[in-house]
C-alpha positions in Angstrom: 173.6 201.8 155.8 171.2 201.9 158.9 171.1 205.1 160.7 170.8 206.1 164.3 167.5 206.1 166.0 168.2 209.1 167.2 168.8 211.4 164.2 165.1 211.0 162.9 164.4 213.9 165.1 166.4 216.8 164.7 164.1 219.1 166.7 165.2 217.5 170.0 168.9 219.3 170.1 167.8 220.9 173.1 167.4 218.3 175.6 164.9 218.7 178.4 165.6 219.4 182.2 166.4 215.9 183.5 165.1 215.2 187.2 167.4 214.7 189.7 165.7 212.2 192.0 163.3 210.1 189.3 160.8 208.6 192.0 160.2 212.1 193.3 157.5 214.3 192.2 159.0 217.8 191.1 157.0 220.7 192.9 154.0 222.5 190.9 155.7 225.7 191.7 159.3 224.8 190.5 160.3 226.4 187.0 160.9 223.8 184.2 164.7 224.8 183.4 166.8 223.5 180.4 170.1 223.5 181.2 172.8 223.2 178.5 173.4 219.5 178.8 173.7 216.0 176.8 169.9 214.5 176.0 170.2 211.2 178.3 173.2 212.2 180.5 171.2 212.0 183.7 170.1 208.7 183.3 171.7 205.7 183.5 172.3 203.2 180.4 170.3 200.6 180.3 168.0 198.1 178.5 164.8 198.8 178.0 161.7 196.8 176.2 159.7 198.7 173.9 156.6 199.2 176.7 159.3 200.9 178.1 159.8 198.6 181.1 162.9 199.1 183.2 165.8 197.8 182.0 169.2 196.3 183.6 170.2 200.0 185.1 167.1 200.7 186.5 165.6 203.6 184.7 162.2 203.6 185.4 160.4 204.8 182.4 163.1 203.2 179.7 164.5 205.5 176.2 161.3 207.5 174.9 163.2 208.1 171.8 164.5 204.8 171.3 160.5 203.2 171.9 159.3 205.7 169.4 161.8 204.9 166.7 161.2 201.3 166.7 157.4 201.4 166.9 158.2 203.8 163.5 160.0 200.6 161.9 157.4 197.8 163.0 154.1 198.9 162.1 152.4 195.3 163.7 153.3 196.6 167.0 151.4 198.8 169.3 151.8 202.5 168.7 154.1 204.2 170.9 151.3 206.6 172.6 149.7 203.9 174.1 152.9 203.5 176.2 153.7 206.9 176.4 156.2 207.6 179.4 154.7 210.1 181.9 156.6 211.9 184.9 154.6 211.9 188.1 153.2 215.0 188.6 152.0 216.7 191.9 148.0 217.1 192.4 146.8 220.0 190.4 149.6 220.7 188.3 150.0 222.3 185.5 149.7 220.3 182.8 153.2 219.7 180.3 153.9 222.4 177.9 156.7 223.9 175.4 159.1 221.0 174.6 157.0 217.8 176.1 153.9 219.2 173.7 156.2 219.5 170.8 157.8 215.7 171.5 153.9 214.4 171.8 153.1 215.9 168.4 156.3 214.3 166.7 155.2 211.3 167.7 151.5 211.4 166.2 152.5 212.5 163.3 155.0 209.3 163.4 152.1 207.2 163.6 149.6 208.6 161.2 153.1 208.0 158.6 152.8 204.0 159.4 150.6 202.6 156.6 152.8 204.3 154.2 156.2 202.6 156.1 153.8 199.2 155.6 153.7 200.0 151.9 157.1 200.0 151.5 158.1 197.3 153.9 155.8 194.7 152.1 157.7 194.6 148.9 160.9 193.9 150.3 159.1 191.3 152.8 158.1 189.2 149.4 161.5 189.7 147.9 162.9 188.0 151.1 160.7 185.3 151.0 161.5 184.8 147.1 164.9 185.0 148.0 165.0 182.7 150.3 162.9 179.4 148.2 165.1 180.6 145.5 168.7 179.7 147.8 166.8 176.6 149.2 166.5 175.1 145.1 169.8 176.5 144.5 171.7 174.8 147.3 169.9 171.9 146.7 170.7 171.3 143.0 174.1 171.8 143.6 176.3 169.0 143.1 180.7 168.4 144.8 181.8 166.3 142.1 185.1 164.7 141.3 186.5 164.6 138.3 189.6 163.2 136.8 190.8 164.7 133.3 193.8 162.4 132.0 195.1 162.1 135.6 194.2 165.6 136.5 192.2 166.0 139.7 190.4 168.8 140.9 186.8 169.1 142.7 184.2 171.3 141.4 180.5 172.6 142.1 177.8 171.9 139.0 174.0 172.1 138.2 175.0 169.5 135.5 172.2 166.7 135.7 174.8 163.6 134.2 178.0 163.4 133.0 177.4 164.6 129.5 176.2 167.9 130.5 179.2 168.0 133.1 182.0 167.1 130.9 180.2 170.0 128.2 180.0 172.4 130.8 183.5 172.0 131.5 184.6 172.1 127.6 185.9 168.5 127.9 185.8 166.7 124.3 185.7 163.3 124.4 186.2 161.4 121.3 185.6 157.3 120.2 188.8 156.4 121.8 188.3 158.0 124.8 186.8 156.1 128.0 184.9 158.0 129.8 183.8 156.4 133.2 180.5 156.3 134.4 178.7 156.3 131.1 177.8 159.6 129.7 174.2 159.2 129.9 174.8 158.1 134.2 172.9 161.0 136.0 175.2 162.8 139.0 174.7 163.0 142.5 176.8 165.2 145.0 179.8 162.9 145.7 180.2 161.4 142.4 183.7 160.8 140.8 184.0 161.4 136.9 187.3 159.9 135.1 187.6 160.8 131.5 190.8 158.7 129.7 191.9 160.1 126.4 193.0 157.5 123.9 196.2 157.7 122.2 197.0 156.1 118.6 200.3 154.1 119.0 202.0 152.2 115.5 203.1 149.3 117.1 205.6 146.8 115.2 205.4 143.5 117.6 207.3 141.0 116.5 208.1 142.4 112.9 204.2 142.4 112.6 203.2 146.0 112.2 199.7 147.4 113.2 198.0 150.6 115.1 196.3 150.4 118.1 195.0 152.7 120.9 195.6 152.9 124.1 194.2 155.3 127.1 197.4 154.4 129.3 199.2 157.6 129.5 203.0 155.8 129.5 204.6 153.0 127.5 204.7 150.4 130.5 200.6 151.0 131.4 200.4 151.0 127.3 201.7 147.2 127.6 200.3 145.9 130.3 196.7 147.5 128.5 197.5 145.8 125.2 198.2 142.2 126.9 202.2 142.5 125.8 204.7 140.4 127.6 206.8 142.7 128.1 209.6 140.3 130.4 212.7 140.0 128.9 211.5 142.2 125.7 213.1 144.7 123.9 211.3 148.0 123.9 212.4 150.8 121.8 211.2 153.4 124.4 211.5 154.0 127.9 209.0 151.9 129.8 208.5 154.9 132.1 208.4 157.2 128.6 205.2 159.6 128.8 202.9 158.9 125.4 201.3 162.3 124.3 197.9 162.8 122.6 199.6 162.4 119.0 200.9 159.0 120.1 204.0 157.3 119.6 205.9 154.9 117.2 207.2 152.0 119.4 209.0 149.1 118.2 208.3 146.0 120.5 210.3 142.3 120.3 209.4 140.1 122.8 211.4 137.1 124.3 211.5 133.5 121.5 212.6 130.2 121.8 214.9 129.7 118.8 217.4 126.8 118.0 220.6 126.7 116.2 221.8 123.9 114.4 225.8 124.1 113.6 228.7 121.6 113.2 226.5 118.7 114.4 225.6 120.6 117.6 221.7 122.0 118.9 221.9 125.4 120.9 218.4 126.6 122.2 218.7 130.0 123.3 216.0 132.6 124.4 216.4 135.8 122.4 214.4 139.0 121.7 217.0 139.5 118.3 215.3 141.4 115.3 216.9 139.0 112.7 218.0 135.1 112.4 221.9 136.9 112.1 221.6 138.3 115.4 220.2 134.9 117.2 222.9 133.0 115.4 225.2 135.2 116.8 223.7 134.9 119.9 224.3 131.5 119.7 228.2 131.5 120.0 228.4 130.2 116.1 230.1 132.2 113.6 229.6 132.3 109.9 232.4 132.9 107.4 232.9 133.4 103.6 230.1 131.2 102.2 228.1 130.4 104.9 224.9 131.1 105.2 221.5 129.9 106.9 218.8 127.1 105.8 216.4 130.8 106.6 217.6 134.7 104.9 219.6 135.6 107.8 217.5 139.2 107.5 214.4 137.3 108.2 213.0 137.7 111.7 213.3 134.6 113.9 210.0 133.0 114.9 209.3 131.5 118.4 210.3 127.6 118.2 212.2 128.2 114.8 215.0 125.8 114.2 217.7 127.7 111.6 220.6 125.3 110.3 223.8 126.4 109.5 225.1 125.2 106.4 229.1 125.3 106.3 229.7 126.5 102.3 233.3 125.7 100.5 233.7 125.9 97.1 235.7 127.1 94.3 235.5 128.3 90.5 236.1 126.1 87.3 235.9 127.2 83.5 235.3 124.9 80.6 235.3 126.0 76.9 231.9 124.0 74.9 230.6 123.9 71.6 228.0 126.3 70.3 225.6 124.4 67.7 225.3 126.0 64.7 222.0 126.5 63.3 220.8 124.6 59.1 218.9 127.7 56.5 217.2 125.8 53.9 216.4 127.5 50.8 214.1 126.1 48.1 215.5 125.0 44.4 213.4 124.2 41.9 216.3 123.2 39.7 216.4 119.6 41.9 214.5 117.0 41.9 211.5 116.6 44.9 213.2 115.0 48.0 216.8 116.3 46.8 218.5 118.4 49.1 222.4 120.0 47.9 224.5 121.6 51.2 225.6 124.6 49.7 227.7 125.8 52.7 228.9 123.5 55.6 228.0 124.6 58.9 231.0 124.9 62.0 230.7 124.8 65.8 231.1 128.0 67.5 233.7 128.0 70.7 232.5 129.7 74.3 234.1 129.7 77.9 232.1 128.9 81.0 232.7 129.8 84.4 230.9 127.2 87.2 230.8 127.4 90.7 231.4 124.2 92.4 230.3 124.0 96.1 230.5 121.4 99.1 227.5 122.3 101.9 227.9 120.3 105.0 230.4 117.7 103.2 228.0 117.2 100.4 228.8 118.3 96.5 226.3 120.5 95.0 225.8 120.9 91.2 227.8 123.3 89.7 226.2 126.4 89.4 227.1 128.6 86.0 228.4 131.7 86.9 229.4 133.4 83.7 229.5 132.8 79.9 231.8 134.5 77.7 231.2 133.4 73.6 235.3 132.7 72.0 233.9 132.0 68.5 230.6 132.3 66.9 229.0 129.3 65.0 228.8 129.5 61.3 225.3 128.5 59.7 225.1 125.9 57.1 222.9 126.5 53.9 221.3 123.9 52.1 219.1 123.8 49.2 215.6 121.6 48.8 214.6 120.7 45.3 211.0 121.1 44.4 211.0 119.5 41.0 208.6 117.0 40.7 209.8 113.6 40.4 209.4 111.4 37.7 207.0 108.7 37.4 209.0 105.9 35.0 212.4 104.6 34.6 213.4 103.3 31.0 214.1 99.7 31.4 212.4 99.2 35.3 208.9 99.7 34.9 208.3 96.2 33.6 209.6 94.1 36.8 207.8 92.8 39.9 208.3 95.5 42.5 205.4 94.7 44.6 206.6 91.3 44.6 210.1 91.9 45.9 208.2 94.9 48.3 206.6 92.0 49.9 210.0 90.1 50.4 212.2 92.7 51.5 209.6 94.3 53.9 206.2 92.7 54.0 205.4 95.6 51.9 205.5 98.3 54.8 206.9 101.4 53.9 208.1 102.3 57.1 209.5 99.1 58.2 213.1 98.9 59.6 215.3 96.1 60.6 216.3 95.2 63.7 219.7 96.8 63.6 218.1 100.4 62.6 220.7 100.1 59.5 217.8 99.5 56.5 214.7 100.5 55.9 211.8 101.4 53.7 209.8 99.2 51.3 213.0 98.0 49.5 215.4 98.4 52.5 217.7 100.9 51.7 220.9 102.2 54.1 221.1 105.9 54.1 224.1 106.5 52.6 222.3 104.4 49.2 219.1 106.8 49.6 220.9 109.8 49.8 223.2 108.9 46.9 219.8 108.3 44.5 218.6 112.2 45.6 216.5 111.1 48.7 216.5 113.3 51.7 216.4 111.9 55.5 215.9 108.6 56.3 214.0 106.0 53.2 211.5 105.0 55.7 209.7 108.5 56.2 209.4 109.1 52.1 206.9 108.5 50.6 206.0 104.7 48.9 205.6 106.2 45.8 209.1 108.0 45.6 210.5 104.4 47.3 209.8 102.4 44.3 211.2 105.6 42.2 214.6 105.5 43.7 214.6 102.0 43.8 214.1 101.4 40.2 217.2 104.3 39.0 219.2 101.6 41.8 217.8 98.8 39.8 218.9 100.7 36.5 222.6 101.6 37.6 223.3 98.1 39.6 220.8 95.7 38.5 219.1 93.6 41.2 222.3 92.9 43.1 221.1 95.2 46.1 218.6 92.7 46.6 220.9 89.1 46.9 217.9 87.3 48.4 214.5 89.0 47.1 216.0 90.4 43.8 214.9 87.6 41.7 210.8 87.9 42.7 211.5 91.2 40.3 211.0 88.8 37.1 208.8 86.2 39.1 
């Protein structure tokens, strides 16, 4: 707080006798009086340099008080004495005394105090001049920027020297899906605008195709149009306007197909954002009952430019009872000859019902289809015994005759030859039913040669060479 010039000098309470008319000189004679009075009551207010010219009012020798004071506060001006006021005084006077002494002595000792108000002035001088280089750099690193937070907006003052340090400063995190606009590393100037965009993680299903993306568009309508979606004639399952928060959002996207509809002989195109072919053949105008179904699964999703047929099903249900085979358990005897083989227990069909499905697509018969198979009777198996005994090597009253000879005749000497009709066969030609009867098994042509002339010679031995009407008489040739 500054104080007033005036209370520096508390010795001056008593003001002096003021002269009435200031351009006259007072007589030498005339007692010095101090009336009970205000200091500078008889003088008119005015401004006054500090050599104590005359100011705006006129007074002629200015504020002696005042003059001192401020020569007391600014050393590097001229001491007050040396513009001392003086009164005119009449030739041989007196010279001053009492109070005007004691106001000249104040103001000496004022003086001789100046180095010491030098002293302390200088300090503060140099703070002042620090201060002020110290509020030039600081209003000139100062920077206005804008900056944009997620479509907030507000402008701010920073020291910040690019957008890095501003965006730390201002304990904004930005992360790898964020967009951040300049680059972080761009240095600021006052003026600059900052954007910072946050990503957002949306699960997207477009067109049954499922994926994640990101997006810094802060609604579902700026999140297509970012993403490159046609988003005419789609269906969205959110709001376009919907706001996407920072967690993201699950949004189910089906954009507008071509698909065609083949029914009853007839082509329907349509344009349809349906989630499966059902929906786009009902679209369609075409309606499927019992059987009818869809060359595609009518849960499938329909493709732009997909062509789905319609195939009209009728049909109906048949049952039909068939035979069950039964199966043949052979069991080893060595009681029987090689080659023989005795059925021990005749084997029976089994009995079961099936159910078939018979269906006409389009017009066209399809093959049955079995449906369901219920067993009526089971088969029974048929056992039948194999001898292992080896065969014998002679036959009494056969081993002496030709049987290479009427080999040759009968079959060109090929065991497994056959006849045309599929009736004879063998070296010697025998029908089955002969073969089995002499113990063979199967068919004569798969036996061995060896048991072929065996057999024949026990025929030879029960019928003589009658089997053989043509060949039979090379046996004794």
């Amino acid at each position: 707080m500054s104080k007033s010039p005036y209370e520096t000098y508390p010795s001056y309470e008593t003001p002096y006798q003021p002269y009435e008319t200031p351009y006259e000189p007072v007589p030498a004679a005339a007692p010095v009086s101090a009336p009970e009075r205000e200091p500078y009551a008889a003088y008119p207010q005015g401004v006054h340099s500090a050599q104590g010219e005359p100011g705006a009012a006129g007074a002629p020798y200015g504020d002696p008080y005042r003059a001192a004071y401020e020569y007391a506060e600014y050393p590097t001006q001229v001491a007050a004495d040396a513009y001392e006021p003086r009164l005119p005084r009449q030739s041989g006077a007196a010279p001053d005394s009492g109070r005007a002494a004691a106001r000249r002595a104040a103001r000496r000792k004022k003086a001789d105090q100046r180095p010491d108000t030098l002293r302390k002035l200088l300090p503060q001088a140099l703070v002042v001049a620090f201060l002020a280089g110290g509020t030039s750099a600081f209003v000139a690193n100062d920077k206005a920027i804008h900056l944009t937070v997620d479509g907030k907006e507000r402008t701010l003052h920073t020291f910040a020297d690019d957008v890095t340090e501003l965006l730390s400063d201002e304990g904004v995190d930005v992360g790898d899906h964020d967009l951040v606009a300049p680059a972080a590393d761009t240095a600021l100037a006052s003026g600059d605008e900052v954007s910072v965009h946050y990503g957002r993680p949306v699960r997207l299903t477009l067109d049954g195709q499922r994926r994640e993306v990101w997006t810094t568009a802060r609604t579902v309508d700026g999140a297509l149009r970012q993403l490159g979606v046609r988003a005419e004639g789609a269906y969205v399952s959110a709001s376009r306007s919907h706001r996407i928060e920072r967690h993201g959002l699950d949004l189910d996207v089906r954009t507008e197909r071509s698909v065609t509809v083949m029914a009853d002989g007839r082509r329907r195109t349509i344009r349809t954002n349906a989630a499966t072919v059902r929906e786009a053949v009902d679209e369609a105008g075409i309606t499927l009952r019992g059987q009818d179904t869809t060359s595609v699964p009518l849960s499938s999703f329909p493709r732009d430019g997909q062509t789905v047929t319609v195939m009209r099903v009728t049909g109906a249900r048949e049952t039909r009872e068939e035979a069950i085979p039964y199966a043949t358990e052979r069991t080893q005897d060595p009681t029987l000859f090689h080659g023989t083989e005795v059925v021990q227990r005749a084997g029976s069909e089994g009995v079961k019902r099936v159910t078939y499905e018979l269906r006409t697509v389009n017009g066209v018969k399809q093959k049955p289809r079995r449906v369901n198979t219920e067993v009526v009777r089971e088969p029974r198996t048929q056992l039948v015994k194999v001898g292992t005994k080896p065969l014998p090597t002679s036959v009494d009253g056969a081993e002496s005759l030709n049987w290479s000879g009427l080999a040759a005749c009968e079959s060109g000497g090929r065991p497994n030859a056959t006849d045309a009709s599929g009736t004879y066969g063998g070296l010697y030609q025998f029908d089955t039913r002969t073969w089995q009867s002499l113990g063979g098994s199967g068919r004569p042509q798969d036996a061995p040669a060896s048991e072929q002339t065996y057999r024949a010679k026990k025929l030879y031995v029960r019928r003589g060479a009658s089997p053989w009407p043509h060949c039979g008489p090379r046996l004794h040739g």
